[in-house]
Every structure is written in structure tokens, then in C-alpha cells.
VOGU-3710 file (C-alpha; in Angstrom, 3 decimals, decimal comma):
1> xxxxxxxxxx> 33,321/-63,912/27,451  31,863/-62,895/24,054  32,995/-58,919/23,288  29,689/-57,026/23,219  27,726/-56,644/19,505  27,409/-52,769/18,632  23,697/-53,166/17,850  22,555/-49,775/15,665  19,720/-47,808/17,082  16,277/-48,120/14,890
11> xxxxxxxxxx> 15,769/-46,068/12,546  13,398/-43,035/13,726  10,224/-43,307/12,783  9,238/-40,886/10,094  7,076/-37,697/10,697  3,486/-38,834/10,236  2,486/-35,491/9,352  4,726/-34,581/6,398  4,980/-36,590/2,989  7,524/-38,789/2,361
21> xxxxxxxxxx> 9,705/-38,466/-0,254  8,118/-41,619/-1,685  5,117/-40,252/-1,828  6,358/-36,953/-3,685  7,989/-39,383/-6,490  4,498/-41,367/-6,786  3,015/-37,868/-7,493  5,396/-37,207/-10,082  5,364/-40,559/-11,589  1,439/-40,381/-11,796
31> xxxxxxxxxx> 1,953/-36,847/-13,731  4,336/-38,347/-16,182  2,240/-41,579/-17,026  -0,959/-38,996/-17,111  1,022/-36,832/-19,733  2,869/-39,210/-21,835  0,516/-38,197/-25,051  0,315/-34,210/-24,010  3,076/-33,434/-26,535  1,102/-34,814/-29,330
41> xxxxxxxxxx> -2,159/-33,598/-28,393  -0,584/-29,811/-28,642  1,191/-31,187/-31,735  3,903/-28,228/-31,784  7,464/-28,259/-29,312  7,386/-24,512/-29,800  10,764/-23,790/-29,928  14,370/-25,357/-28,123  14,458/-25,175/-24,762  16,778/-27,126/-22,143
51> xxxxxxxxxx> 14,343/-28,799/-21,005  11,193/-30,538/-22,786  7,902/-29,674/-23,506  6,921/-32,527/-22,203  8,982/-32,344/-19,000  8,025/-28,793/-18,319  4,344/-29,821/-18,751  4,339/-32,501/-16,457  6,571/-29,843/-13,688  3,608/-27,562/-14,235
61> xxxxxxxxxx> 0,813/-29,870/-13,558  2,712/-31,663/-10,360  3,561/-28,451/-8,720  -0,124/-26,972/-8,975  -1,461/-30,218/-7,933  1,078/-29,693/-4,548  -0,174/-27,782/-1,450  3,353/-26,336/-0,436  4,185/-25,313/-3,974  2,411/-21,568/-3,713
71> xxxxxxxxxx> 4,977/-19,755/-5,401  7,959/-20,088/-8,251  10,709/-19,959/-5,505  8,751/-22,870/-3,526  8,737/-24,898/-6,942  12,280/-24,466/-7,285  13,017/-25,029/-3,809  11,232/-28,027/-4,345  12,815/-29,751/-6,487  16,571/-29,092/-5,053
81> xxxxxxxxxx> 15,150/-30,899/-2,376  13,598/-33,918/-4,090  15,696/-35,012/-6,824  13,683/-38,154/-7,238  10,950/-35,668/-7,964  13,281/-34,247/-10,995  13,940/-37,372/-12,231  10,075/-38,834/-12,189  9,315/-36,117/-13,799  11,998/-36,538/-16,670
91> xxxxxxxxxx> 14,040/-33,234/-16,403  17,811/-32,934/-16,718  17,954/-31,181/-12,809  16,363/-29,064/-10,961  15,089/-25,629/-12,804  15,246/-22,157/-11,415  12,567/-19,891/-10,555  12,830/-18,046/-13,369  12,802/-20,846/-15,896  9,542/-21,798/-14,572
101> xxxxxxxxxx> 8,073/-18,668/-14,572  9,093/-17,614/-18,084  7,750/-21,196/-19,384  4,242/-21,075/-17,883  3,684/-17,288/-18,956  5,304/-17,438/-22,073  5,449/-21,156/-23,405  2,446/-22,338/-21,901  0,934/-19,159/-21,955  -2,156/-20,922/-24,114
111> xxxxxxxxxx> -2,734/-23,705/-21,798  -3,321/-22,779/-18,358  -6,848/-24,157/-18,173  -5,798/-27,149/-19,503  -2,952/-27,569/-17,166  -5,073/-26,819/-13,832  -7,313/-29,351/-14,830  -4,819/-32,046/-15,348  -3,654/-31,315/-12,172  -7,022/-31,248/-10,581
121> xxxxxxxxxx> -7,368/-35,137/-11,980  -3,857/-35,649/-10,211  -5,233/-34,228/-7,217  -8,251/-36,793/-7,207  -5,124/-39,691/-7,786  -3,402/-38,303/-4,795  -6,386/-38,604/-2,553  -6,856/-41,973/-2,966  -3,375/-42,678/-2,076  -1,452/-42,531/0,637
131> xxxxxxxxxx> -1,552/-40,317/3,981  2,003/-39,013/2,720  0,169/-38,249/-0,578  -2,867/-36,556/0,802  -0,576/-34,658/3,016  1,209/-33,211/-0,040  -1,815/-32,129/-2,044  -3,667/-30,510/0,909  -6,691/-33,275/0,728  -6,322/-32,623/4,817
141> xxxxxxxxxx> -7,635/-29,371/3,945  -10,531/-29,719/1,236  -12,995/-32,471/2,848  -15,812/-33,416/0,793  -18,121/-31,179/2,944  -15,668/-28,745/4,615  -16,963/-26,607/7,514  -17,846/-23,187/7,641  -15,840/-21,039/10,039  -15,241/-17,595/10,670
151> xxxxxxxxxx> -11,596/-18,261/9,603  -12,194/-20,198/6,662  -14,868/-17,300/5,612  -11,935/-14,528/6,176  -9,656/-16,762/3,669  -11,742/-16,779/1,382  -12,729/-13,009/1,567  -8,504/-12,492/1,338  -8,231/-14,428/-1,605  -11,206/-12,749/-3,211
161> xxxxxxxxxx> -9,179/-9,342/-2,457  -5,635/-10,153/-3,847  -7,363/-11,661/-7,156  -9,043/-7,778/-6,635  -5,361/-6,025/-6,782  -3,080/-8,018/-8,195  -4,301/-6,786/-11,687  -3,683/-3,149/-10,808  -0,373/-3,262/-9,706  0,765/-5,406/-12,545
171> xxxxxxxxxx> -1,104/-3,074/-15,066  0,084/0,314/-13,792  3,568/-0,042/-12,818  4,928/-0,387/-16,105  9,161/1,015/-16,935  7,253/1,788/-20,779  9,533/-0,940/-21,674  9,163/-2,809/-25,510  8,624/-5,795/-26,027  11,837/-6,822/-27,421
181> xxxxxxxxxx> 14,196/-5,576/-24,422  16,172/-8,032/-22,564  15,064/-6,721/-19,259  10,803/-7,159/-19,595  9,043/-5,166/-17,154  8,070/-8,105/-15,551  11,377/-8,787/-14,147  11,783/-4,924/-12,351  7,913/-5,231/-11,555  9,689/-8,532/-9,385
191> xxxxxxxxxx> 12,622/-7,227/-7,887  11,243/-3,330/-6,892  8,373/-5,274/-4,980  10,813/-7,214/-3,145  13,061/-4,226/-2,454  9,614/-3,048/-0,589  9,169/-5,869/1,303  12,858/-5,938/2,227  12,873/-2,236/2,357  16,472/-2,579/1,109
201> xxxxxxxxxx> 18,720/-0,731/-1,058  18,991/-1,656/-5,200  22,400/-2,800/-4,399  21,118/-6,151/-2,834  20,966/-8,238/-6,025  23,205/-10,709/-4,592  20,878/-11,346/-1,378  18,002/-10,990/-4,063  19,151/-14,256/-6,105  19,601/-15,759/-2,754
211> xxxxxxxxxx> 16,276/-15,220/-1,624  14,281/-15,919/-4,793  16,563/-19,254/-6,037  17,818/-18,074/-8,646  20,740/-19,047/-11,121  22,334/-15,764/-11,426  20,972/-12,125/-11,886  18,604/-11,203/-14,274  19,994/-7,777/-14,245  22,533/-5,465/-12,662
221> xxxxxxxxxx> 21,391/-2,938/-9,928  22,407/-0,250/-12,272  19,972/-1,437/-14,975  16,840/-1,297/-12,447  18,135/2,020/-11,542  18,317/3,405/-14,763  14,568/2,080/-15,576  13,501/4,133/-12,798  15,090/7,476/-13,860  14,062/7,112/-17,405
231> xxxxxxxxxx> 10,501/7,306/-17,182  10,476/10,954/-16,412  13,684/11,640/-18,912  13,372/12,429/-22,385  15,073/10,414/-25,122  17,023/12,549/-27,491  19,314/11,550/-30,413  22,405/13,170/-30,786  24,025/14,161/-34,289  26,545/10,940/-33,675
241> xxxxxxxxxx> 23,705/9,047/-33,037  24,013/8,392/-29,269  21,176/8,247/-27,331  20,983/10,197/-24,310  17,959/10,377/-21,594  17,729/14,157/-20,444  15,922/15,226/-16,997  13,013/17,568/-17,349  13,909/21,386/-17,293  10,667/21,888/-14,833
251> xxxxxxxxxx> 10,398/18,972/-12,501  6,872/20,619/-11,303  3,746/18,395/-12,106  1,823/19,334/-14,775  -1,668/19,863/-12,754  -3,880/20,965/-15,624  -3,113/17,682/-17,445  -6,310/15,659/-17,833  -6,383/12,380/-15,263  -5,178/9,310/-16,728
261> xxxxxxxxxx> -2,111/7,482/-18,507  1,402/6,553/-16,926  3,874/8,605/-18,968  5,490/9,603/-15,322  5,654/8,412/-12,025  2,869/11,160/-10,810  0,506/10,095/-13,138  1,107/6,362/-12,911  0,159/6,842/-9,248  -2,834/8,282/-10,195
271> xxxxxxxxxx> -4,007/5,855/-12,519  -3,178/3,370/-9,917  -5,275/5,052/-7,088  -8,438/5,923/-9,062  -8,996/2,053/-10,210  -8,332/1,098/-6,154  -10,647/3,336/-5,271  -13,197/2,476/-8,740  -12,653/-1,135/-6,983  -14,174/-0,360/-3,924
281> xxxxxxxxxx> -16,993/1,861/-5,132  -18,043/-0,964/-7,145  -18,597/-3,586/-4,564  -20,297/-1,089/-2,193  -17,200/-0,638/0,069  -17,666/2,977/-0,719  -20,908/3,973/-0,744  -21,516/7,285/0,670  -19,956/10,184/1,907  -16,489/9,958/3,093
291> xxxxxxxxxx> -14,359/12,411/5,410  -11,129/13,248/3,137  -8,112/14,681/5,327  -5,047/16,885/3,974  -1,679/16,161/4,893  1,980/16,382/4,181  5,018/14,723/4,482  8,672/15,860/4,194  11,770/13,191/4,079  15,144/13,703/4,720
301> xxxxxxxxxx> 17,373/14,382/1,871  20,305/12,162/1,480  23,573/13,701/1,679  25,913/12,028/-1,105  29,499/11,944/0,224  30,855/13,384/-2,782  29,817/16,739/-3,571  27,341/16,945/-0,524  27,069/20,701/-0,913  25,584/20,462/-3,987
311> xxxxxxxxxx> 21,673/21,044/-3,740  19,586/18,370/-5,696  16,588/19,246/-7,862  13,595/19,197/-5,893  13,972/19,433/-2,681  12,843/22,262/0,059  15,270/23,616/2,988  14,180/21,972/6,482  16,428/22,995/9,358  15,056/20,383/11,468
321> xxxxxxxxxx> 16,724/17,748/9,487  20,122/17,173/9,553  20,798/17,673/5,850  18,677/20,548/5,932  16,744/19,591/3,119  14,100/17,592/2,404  11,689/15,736/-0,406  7,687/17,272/0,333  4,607/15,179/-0,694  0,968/16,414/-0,043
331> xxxxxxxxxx> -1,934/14,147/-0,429  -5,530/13,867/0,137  -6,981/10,582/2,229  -10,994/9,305/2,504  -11,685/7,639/5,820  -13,358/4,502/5,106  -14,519/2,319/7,565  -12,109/3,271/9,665  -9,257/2,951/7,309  -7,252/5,450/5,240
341> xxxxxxxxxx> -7,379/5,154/1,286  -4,972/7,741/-0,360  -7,116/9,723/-3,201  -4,310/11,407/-4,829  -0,568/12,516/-3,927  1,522/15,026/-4,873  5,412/15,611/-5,035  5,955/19,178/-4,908  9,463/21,386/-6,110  10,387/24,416/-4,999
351> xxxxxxxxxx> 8,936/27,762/-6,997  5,743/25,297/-7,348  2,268/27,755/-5,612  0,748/25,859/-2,793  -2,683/27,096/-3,259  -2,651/25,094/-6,814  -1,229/22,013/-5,318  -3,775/21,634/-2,629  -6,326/22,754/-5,254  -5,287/19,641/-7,520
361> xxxxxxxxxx> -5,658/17,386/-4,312  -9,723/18,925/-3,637  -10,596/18,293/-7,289  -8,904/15,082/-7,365  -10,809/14,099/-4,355  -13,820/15,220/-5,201  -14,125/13,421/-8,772  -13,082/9,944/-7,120  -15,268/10,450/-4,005  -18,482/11,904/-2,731
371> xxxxxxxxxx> -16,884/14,101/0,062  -18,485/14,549/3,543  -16,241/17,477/4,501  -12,546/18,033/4,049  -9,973/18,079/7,537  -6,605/19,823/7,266  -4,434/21,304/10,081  -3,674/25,028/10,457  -1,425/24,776/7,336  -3,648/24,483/4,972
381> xxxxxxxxxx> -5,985/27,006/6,741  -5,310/29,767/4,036  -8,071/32,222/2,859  -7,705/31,003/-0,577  -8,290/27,363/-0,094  -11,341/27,933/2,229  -12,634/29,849/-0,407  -11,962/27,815/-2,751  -13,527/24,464/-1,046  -17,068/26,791/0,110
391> xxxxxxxxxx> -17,101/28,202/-3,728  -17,494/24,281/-5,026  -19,950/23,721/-2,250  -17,472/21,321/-0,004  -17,217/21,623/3,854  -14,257/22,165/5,567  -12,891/22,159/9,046  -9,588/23,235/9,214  -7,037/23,825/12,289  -6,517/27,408/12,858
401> xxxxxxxxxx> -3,293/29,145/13,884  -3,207/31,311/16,777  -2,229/34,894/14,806  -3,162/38,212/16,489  -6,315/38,237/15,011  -7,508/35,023/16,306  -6,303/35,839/19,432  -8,121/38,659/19,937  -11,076/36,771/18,750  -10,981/33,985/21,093
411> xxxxxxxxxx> -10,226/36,973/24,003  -14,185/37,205/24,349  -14,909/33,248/24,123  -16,443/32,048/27,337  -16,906/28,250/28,810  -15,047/25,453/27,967  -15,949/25,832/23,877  -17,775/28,682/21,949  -17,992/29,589/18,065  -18,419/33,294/16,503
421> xxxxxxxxxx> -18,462/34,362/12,499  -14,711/35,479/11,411  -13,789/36,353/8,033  -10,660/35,280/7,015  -8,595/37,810/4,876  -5,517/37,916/2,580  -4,433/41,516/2,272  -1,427/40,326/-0,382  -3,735/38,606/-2,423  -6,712/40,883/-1,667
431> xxxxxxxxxx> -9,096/38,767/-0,696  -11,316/37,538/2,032  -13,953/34,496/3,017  -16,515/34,708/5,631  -16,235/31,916/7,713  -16,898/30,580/11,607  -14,462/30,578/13,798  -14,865/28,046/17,086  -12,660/26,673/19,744  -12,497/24,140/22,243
441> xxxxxxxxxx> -10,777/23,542/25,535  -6,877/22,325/24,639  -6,319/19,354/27,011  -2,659/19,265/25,760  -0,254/19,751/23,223  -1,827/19,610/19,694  0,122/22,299/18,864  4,419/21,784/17,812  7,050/24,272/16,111  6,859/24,854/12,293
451> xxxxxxxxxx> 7,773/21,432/10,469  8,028/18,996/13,924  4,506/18,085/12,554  5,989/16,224/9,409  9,335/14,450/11,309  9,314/10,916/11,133  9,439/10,306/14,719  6,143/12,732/15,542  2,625/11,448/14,725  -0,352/13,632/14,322
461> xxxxxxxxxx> -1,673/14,669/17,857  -5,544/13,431/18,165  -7,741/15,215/21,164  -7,346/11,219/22,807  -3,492/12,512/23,642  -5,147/15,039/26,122  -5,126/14,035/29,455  -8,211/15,163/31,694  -10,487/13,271/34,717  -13,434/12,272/33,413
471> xxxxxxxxxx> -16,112/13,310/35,461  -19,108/10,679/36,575  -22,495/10,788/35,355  -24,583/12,604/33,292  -23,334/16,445/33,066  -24,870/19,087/30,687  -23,202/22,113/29,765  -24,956/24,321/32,502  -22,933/21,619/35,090  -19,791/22,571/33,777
481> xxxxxxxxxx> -17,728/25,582/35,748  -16,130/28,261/33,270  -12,657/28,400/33,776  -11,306/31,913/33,852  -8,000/31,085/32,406  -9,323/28,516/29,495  -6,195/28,164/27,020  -8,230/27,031/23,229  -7,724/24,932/20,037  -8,886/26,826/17,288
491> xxxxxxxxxx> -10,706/25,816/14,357  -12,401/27,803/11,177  -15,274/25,808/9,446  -17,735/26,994/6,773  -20,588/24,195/8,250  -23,249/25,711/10,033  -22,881/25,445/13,873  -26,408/25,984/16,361  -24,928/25,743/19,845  -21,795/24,734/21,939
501> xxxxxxxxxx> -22,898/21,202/22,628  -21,323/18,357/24,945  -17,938/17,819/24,997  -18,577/13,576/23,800  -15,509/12,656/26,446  -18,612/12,990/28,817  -20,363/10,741/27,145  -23,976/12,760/26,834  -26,978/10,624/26,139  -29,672/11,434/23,592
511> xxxxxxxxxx> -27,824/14,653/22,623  -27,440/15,624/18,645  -23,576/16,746/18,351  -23,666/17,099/15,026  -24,153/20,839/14,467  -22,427/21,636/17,538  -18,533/23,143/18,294  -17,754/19,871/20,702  -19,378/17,663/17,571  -17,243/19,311/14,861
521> xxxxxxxxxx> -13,973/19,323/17,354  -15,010/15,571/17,530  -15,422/15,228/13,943  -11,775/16,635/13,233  -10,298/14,158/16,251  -12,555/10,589/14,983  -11,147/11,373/10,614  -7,636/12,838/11,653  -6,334/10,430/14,205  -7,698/6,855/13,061
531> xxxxxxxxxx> -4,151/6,706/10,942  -1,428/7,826/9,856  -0,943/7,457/6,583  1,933/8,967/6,265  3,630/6,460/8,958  2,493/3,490/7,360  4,151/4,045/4,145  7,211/4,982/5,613  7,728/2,035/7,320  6,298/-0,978/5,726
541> xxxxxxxxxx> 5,953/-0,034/2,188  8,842/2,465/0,947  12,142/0,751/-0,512  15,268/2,295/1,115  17,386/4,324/-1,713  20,231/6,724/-1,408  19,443/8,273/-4,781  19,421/11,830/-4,946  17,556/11,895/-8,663  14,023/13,053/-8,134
551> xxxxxxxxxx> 12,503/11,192/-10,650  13,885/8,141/-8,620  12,232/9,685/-5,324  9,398/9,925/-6,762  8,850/6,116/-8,271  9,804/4,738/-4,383  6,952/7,017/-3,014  5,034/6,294/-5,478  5,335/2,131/-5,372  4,597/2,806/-1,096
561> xxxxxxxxxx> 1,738/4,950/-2,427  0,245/1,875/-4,608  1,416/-0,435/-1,495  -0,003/0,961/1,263  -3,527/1,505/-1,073  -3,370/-2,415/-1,822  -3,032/-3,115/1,552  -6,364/-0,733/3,031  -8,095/-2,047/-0,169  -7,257/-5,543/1,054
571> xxxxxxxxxx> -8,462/-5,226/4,694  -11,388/-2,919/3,291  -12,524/-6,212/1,076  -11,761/-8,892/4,262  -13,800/-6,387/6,533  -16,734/-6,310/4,187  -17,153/-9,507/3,078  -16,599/-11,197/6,475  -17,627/-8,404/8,620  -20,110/-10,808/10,607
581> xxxxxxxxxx> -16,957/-12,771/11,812  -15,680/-9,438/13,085  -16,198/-8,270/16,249  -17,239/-4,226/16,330  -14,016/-3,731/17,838  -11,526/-4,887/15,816  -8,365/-2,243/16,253  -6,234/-4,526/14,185  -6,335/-5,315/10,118  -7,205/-8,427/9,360
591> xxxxxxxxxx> -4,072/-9,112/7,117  -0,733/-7,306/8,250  1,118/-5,471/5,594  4,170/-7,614/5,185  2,049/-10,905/5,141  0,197/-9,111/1,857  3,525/-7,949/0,409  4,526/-11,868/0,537  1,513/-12,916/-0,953  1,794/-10,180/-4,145
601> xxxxxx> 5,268/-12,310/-4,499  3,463/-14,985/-5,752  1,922/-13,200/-8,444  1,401/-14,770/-11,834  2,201/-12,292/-15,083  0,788/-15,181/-17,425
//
């Protein structure tokens, strides 16, 4: 009896729908026969490099003729993966990310046209070729006559956007570093926007090379870290000659600075926000009016293990943090279309007046924006600022604190909401502002202890968090029952109210709210609780850092600032140019924040 024959299974058949690595190398070949003359056409080598001109060339056009090559860490990923690929295309091995990047901005910097249309011709080649060939250059994707969807009309309405923002964040987020430092801009520009999509400490350079493919660090942590602090330091020679970078004495911003350049972190930010918002004025996104809302925010200072006792510049005692301290912003939002676009921020010290920081945010707002009416809670309430908003002939509504005075006020209100004229007064500043004070039934708790507003774990309360049976039907006013023990929200406005109205949760038909107390208590609930700002930056935009330097506080807050603006200016843009593939209710953005934070990776300096 014959011993059986081990017979070896068949070899599985390959995946029809990705490219071999056959058809890869016939790419590559093709871009090496189509460039053979490209060095002589240029007629210079421009300088030694490891690898060739020629080589490098031929890398460029093959990985923009490739569908899955969308980025420099894809392109190096790439060719670990396909050696044949590296040796078609006649380099020594496989090149890092940051060879590739530095030789298309800066040694092909001249010849990106010509590139991406040499690549365009490979394209065509690929086409013809195989299925693994098509497969590789997208040709599954591009048909001669490709049909028009909603999605396809949304991806093209993204793209549009990013080319929209890229520029800006490149542009404005500068470390004022020369041109012949080791470190170029470029390089922190990289690794602070992956730090926010991470949201991880500087200290992760090691996961950072992982991550991007790269040979070895292009920096240490420390270097990145001393960028940041520098741009608010001054440089001052010593007698020895050392060079030494010395914080400010006054760490306040300097509000009566005209608008414009980047010397600091503040004013970077604001450079940054008025061409997002210049961006969407121009297109039409903004084209009217806008609801702007005042708010703060207050993070928890970081306790350094050694010396923890020591108080850092800038920062205000909370008790209801642990540390007791905390890092205050205010800023000024427009409501547009539903989403929040931050108009200008502010990073206040102690000893700074509040009045003239919440003055800087109305001006501010005002010369970016036409404003509809200004929203604030009882904080920013204050004679002074009312005042100040009527005297430039802006509208307010503001939250209103429940002090003796109001409370005797609101003593003879009757019904479910009423309105009477108040004037507001400010015996230690002697002052006062006429003004109309109205209030509407409190269905909850919209009102929390000093500071609980601002805590990371409390959102702003909306009138939707008050729970109440909504009766069936059409009901007017004269339906509804007084209630002899009404408990009030209070509100002071300086717009002109005619009557109480219809509270809107009973949906009244054919009834004008909008010069009524239930319209204007509407008004405040529809621009205050669509988002939080505040929340979004915190948690999808702000690197992580356990610095307690101010001037590094500030640049984190500010890159979430410029983050969290890309990303409404983004979905503003999708929403607008596709909004007939929208439905009316759309509760979600059309491109989430970390999915836009990816796609900035990709970005291009050249």
C-alpha cells in the first residue's frame, strides 16, 4: 500500500478588490519609463540629496497618481510595504515622511503643476490596465460620466471647505521663527495639531514618530515647549552675551491695541478668527444679523508636585476646584445657522477690570458682525455694560440675578410672565441705565451657585431642561390660570416689549412673539442653548498640558480656539453649499470634529 502524498492546499485566491502588488510595480515602472528625460528637461540636480532627483520625481508623480496615498505618512507607509514599488521606482529604500515632505515643498517646490499632470497622464495608463491597476488609482471612483448624489455633492462641498481653511491655520499659527532655524515652523505647526487630535501631552514624541513613520524626532518635547513660551517672552541680551527670554511684567492683554498681527498668542487668535469669519461673510454664509452670546470659561489649574503652593501668574481663586485656582477665558459667539462661530476670546489675569474685558468682546463683535442683539447670563448683567451696549445702539437681553431689588420688583408681577421699566443702578460707580425688566415662569433649575456655571461637567441650562405637561390645543393667554405662588426667571432687556405674549411651548398659531416677554425668553433659550462652545473645545480640540506658564495656556486655548472655528466654518460651508441634500432637521454636523482634525493632517506647506 502506497504511503499517502501530502498534497499542498491551493493557493487562496487573491482579493479581487485590492491591487496586487504586481500591479503597484507596473505603476511604478510606467512612472519611471514616463520620467527617464525629467532630469534633463529641469536641467539642474539642485543640490545632494540621498536620494535622486530623478527618483524623488518619479515617487512624487506615482504616489499622487495612487488613490490610497492621501497623506505623507500613507506614502511612506506605502512603500515599507511594497518594496518592489521602491525598487521600480529606483530609490535606495523606502523614505520617511518627512523626506518626502521636505522634497516636494522645498525641492520641488517649482514644479507642482508639472508633477500633477504627469501623474494625471499615469492615471490615464493605469486605467487602461488592469482591475488591480484601476483599483489603485481610484478609476472605480471617477467614471467618465459619474453620478450626481447627495453624497458625492456633500464631498465635494467638504473639499471646497478644507481648501477654505487650510490657508488660515497655516498662515496664522506661526512660533515667529527665521528662516534659518533648524526647527521651521512647519514642523511645530505638525506636531501641536496632532497633540490636538490626540489631545495628549508634549511628552509623546516617541508615540508621535510612531504614528507619523518617521525616522527619528525632528525635535525634543522641550524644544516645542520652549517655542510656545517664547512668543509672549522678550529676548534680551545680557552683558556676557547670553540670551535670555523674559516673561512679561503685566500678563494683561493690551485691549486698546489696534486689531491685527500675531506678535502674541491673543492676537494671533484674533487674526485667525476675523479671516474665518471674513471667509464666511464672503460667500454669503453670513449675511445678516446674527445673535452674539457672552460666556466664560474657567479651567482647573494644575498643581505641579514640586512647589504646589506656589501661585502661578494668571490664574483666579475657584474653591470649587480642587486646586482652588483656575485659568478664566471670556468670549463672544454669533449663532449662525444654528452653529456657534467664536468672534473673539479673551484670557483674563487677575487685577484686569471686567467691564473693559467684556467691552473689548462687544466692539470686537460688532466690527466682525452685524449684531442682532447680544445674550449673556446674570453675570454680565452689570449697569455698566448695559449701558454701554444701549449707548452704541446694540440690544441686549441679559439674565438677571435675583437681588433685593429685583425681588421686590417681581413681588407685583402677575400670570405666568409680565415685564415693567427698572433702572438699573451702580451706587459705587454712580451710575444708572433705564432698562425693562421681565420674567417668565421658571420650569426648573436655570439657576446654580456662583462658578458651578463654568465646571466642566455642567452645561448651560436652556428653558428645554424644564419639565412641564404640555397642554392640548390652542390656548391664549386669557386660558391660562395665574398661579398664586409663580417662582420667575428674570431677565433685563433694553428692546422694546408690547405685551406678555404666548409662552411658544404651546405652540400658538398666527401669533407675532417677537416683541413679546415669552418671545424674548424664547429668543435667549433658541441663541444660548444650540451649543456649547465652551464644551466643544474642551473636549475635541484642546491639547492636554501640565504647564503652569501662562503664555503656554494661552497658545493651547488658543490652537482649540482656531480648531473648533475651522470645524463650524467647515460644517457652515458643507451646510450651505449642499443644503438641498439636507434635511431641515439635521441635529448632527455633517463632518465630525476628529474626522476634520485628520484631514488638516494631510496638509501641504508647499
Amino acid at each position: 500500500m502506497h504511503a499517502p502524498v501530502d498534497i499542498p492546499p491551493p493557493e487562496p485566491a487573491p482579493d479581487p478588490e485590492q491591487p496586487l502588488e504586481a500591479d503597484y510595480e507596473a505603476i511604478a515602472e510606467a512612472a519611471r519609463r514616463a520620467l527617464h528625460e525629467f532630469h534633463s528637461i529641469i536641467g539642474q540636480n539642485r543640490g545632494r540629496h540621498a536620494e535622486s532627483f530623478q527618483a524623488m520625481a518619479r515617487l512624487h508623480v506615482y504616489h499622487l497618481a495612487l488613490d490610497d496615498c492621501q497623506s505623507w505618512p500613507d506614502v511612506a507607509r506605502h512603500l515599507e510595504a511594497h518594496p518592489g514599488v521602491v525598487d521600480a521606482l529606483g530609490l535606495t529604500g523606502p523614505v520617511s515622511r518627512e523626506t518626502i515632505r521636505k522634497s516636494w515643498s522645498e525641492r520641488f517646490h517649482d514644479l507642482h503643476l508639472e508633477l500633477e499632470r504627469r501623474a494625471e497622464a499615469l492615471r490615464d495608463f493605469a486605467v487602461g490596465g488592469t482591475p488591480g491597476m484601476q483599483l489603485a488609482v481610484g478609476a472605480d471612483h471617477y467614471d467618465t460620466e459619474p453620478e450626481i448624489t447627495a453624497e458625492s455633492v456633500r464631498q465635494e462641498a467638504k473639499r471646497e471647505a478644507y481648501d477654505r481653511i487650510r490657508p488660515i491655520l497655516t498662515d496664522v499659527v506661526d512660533f515667529d521663527r527665521a528662516d534659518n532655524v533648524s526647527v521651521p515652523a512647519e514642523s511645530l505647526i505638525d506636531y501641536a495639531g496632532w497633540l490636538a487630535r490626540r489631545q495628549d501631552y508634549p511628552e509623546s514624541m516617541d508615540t508621535y514618530v510612531a504614528d507619523e513613520g518617521l525616522e527619528s524626532a525632528p525635535f525634543t518635547p522641550e524644544t516645542y515647549r520652549r517655542a510656545v513660551r517664547n512668543k509672549e517672552r522678550h529676548k534680551t541680551r545680557l552683558r556676557d552675551g547670553e540670551t535670555v527670554w523674559v516673561e512679561p511684567r503685566d500678563w494683561s492683554v493690551a485691549l486698546n491695541d489696534d486689531y491685527g498681527g500675531t506678535d502674541n498668542w491673543h492676537s494671533t487668535t484674533e487674526a485667525g478668527i476675523g479671516r474665518f469669519v471674513g471667509e464666511l461673510e464672503s460667500d454669503g454664509v453670513i449675511d445678516g444679523p446674527v445673535p452674539v452670546c457672552i460666556d466664560g470659561s474657567i479651567r482647573s489649574w494644575h498643581r505641579h508636585p514640586n512647589g504646589a503652593d506656589k501661585k502661578p501668574e494668571g490664574v483666579y481663586q475657584e474653591a470649587y476646584f480642587d486646586t482652588n485656582y483656575g485659568w478664566k477665558d471670556l468670549s463672544a459667539n454669533a449663532i449662525v445657522d444654528g452653529r456657534s462661530v467664536v468672534l473673539a476670546n479673551l484670557s483674563m489675569v487677575p487685577g484686569d477690570r471686567f467691564f473693559q474685558a467684556v467691552k473689548y468682546l462687544v466692539d470686537r463683535a460688532t466690527d466682525l458682525v452685524d449684531v442682532e442683539c447680544f445674550y449673556a447670563d446674570a453675570e454680565f448683567s452689570n449697569t455698566d455694560i448695559c449701558r454701554y451696549i444701549h449707548h452704541i445702539g446694540e440690544s441686549y437681553v441679559f439674565r438677571k440675578s435675583h437681588r433685593n431689588r429685583v425681588r421686590e420688583t417681581m413681588a407685583h408681577f402677575t400670570g405666568r410672565a409680565d415685564w415693567t421699566d427698572y433702572e438699573m443702578r451702580s451706587p459705587r460707580k454712580g451710575m444708572t441705565h433705564s432698562t425693562t425688566l421681565f420674567a417668565v415662569e421658571k420650569r426648573g433649575q436655570i439657576g446654580v451657585k456662583k462658578g458651578e456655571r463654568r465646571h466642566e461637567d455642567h452645561s448651560q441650562a436652556g428653558f428645554e431642561d424644564f419639565d412641564f405637561e404640555k397642554p392640548e390645543g390652542q390656548l391664549t393667554f386669557e386660558d391660562l390660570a395665574p398661579d398664586d405662588d409663580v417662582e420667575y426667571v428674570a431677565f433685563v432687556t433694553n428692546k422694546e416689549i408690547t405685551k406678555r405674549g404666548i409662552d411658544p411651548a404651546l405652540r400658538p398659531i398666527a401669533h407675532d412673539n417677537s416683541r413679546t416677554v415669552w418671545g424674548l425668553a424664547e429668543a435667549y433659550r433658541r441663541r444660548w442653548s444650540i451649543e456649547t462652545t465652551f464644551r466643544q473645545v474642551k473636549y475635541q480640540f484642546l491639547p492636554a498640558t501640565n504647564s503652569r506658564d501662562l503664555g503656554t495656556r494661552r497658545f493651547v486655548w488658543m490652537l482649540a480656539i482656531l480648531l473648533y472655528n475651522a470645524w463650524a466654518t467647515v460644517n457652515l460651508f458643507v451646510q450651505f453649499l449642499a443644503a438641498h441634500t439636507f434635511d431641515e432637521d439635521r441635529p448632527d454636523p455633517p463632518v465630525r470634529g476628529k474626522v476634520m482634525l485628520e484631514e488638516l493632517a494631510r496638509t501641504d506647506y508647499g
